[in-house]
C-alpha positions, 0 to 999 in steps of 0.5 A: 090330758090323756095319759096311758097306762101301761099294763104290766105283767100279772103274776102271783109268786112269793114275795117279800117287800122290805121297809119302806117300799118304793116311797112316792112323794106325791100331790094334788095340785094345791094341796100339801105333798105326803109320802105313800110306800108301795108294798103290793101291786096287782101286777104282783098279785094275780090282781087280787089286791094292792096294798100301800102305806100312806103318811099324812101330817095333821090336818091332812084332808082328802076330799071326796071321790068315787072309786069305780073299780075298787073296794078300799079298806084302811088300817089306821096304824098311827093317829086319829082320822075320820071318813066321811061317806055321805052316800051311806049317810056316815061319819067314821073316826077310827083311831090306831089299831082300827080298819074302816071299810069302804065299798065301791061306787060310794063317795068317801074321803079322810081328815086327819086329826088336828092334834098330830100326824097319822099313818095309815095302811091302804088295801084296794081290792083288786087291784088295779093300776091305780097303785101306784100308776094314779100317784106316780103321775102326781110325783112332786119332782119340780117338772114345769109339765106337771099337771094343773087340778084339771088335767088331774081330774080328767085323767083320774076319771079316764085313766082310773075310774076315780071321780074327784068331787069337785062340785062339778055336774060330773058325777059318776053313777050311783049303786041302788039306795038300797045297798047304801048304809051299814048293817048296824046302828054303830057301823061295826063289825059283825062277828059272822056265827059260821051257820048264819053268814049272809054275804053283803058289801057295807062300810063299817068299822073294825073293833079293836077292844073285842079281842079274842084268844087263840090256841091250838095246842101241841105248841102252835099258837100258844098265848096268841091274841087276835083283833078282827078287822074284815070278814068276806061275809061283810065285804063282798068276799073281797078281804079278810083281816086279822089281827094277830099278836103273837107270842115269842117262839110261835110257830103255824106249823106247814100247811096248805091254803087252797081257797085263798091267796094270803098277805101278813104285814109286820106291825111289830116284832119279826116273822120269819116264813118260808114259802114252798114255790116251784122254783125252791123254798123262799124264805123271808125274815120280815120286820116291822113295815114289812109285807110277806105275800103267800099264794094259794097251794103253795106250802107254807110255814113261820115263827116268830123269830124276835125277841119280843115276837111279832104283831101281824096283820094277816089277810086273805083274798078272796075273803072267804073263810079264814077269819071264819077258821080263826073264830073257831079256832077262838072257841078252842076247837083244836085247842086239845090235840095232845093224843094223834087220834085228836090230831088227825080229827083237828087236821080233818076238820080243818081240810074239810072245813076251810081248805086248809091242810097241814103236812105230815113231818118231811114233807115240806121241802129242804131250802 
């Protein structure tokens, strides 16, 4: 079986996708059906990046593929699962609040925990059709035309560039032995020092106990915690991830992203941001499971609008400086701005530094 798949329309505007998404009920043939929830495709993304949330219940396996296409990371938001990467020689287990890495051309897999289910968010860069055109042909709708495991592993290799294992001699190419491997022993995460960034793409695993303070002062970002998960130094450039656990009333005053688009998906609380777009201010009050997008030079600000404030996990494509700004931001670089001397020297810095340039007061548009 040969299906086609339909090219949409790319394009890269505000957008605001509210829990749960367009849920797809899908299966391999053989296997249990679990639920995957669409919240960013490439077509809405300049495809740059397509992001899902995926339900497994406990013992839930994926066997091994190959993406061609893609890099894949995932965010682990409930339970215990492990990633089998053989062709690095690795065997990850990453529980709530963790974010494994998986670089393009390397087998991988998952196995939930016995002990319970799991929820996990999925971020393929870029993003291809594979979401959610590969899940939609597995829906599980009851169709007598609904295809065997064959049909599945030729149309997945076909349509979208993903090798399934299946012990056959059919095996994609292979990337240099040499790219294999993580940096480290313990495959973490490296925290990138700004003068000493050596780009490479290698699986790791995020670290959820480093956790960082943020402030900037002048009431931004006041008690702010953050939790890294992907630097563009670690992935190719591809993703960037923080963490960031915000506090009640916060706010990030209206700035102006130049080198990066940027997503926040709502893990608790609620976050309301508003988007300058050429066709007017676009407001989204987001809440947990929600997924905000907002592209590069176009103005943008929020606040945390709950009660209890908000955690959000905030990424960017490319993946090039924000997590690198955060970091600094970490080491109190901006934290004095009391005086406008001190201001205008932090907004500078910050311009010149990473791209990003804040408003004077009236300049952001009225709704």
């Amino acid at each position: 079986m040969t299906t086609q798949v339909a090219q949409p329309v790319v394009s890269n505007v505000p957008f605001h996708i509210e829990a749960p998404g367009r849920v797809i009920k899908w299966a391999v043939p053989g296997t249990p059906a679990v639920e995957m929830s669409v919240l960013a495709e490439g077509s809405q993304t300049n495809g740059q990046i397509s992001v899902a949330e995926h339900r497994y219940p406990a013992g839930y396996e994926i066997g091994l593929h190959t993406h061609m296409f893609e890099d894949e990371g995932w965010y682990v938001a409930e339970g215990t699962v492990t990633f089998p990467m053989p062709d690095d020689n690795l065997e990850l287990t990453a529980t709530a609040g963790e974010f494994v890495w998986h670089p393009v051309r390397r087998r991988h897999g998952l196995r939930v925990s016995e002990d319970g289910p799991a929820r996990l968010i999925q971020f393929l860069t870029p993003g291809t059709s594979l979401v959610p055109s590969f899940f939609e042909q597995l829906k599980v709708n009851g169709s007598p035309d609904s295809p065997d495991l064959a049909q599945v592993v030729e149309s997945s290799k076909q349509n979208y560039g993903v090798y399934l294992d299946t012990g056959s001699d059919d095996l994609p190419p292979r990337t240099p032995s040499l790219n294999h491997g993580p940096l480290t022993s313990d495959a973490k995460l490296i925290v990138p020092p700004r003068s000493d960034q050596h780009l490479c793409n290698r699986p790791y695993k995020s670290d959820k106990s480093d956790v960082r303070s943020l402030k900037i002062g002048r009431g931004m970002m006041t008690d702010v915690e953050a939790t890294f998960h992907a630097f563009g130094a670690q992935t190719g450039n591809a993703l960037g991830m923080v963490e960031i656990n915000w506090g009640p009333g916060d706010v990030a005053g209206a700035h102006v992203h130049t080198l990066e688009d940027e997503g926040f998906y709502v893990l608790d609380g609620e976050i309301t941001l508003r988007v300058a777009a050429p066709e007017g201010v676009v407001t989204a009050v987001a809440q947990a499971g929600d997924l905000v997008w907002a592209p590069r030079e176009l103005a943008h600000y929020y606040e945390m609008t709950g009660s209890e404030g908000a955690r959000v996990l905030v990424f960017e494509v490319p993946g090039g400086s924000l997590g690198e700004f955060f970091i600094d931001i970490s080491k109190m670089r901006a934290a004095d701005i009391e005086s406008d001397e001190a201001l205008a020297e932090a907004v500078r810095w910050m311009g010149d530094e990473f791209g990003i340039y804040f408003l004077a007061p009236g300049e952001f548009p009225e709704e």
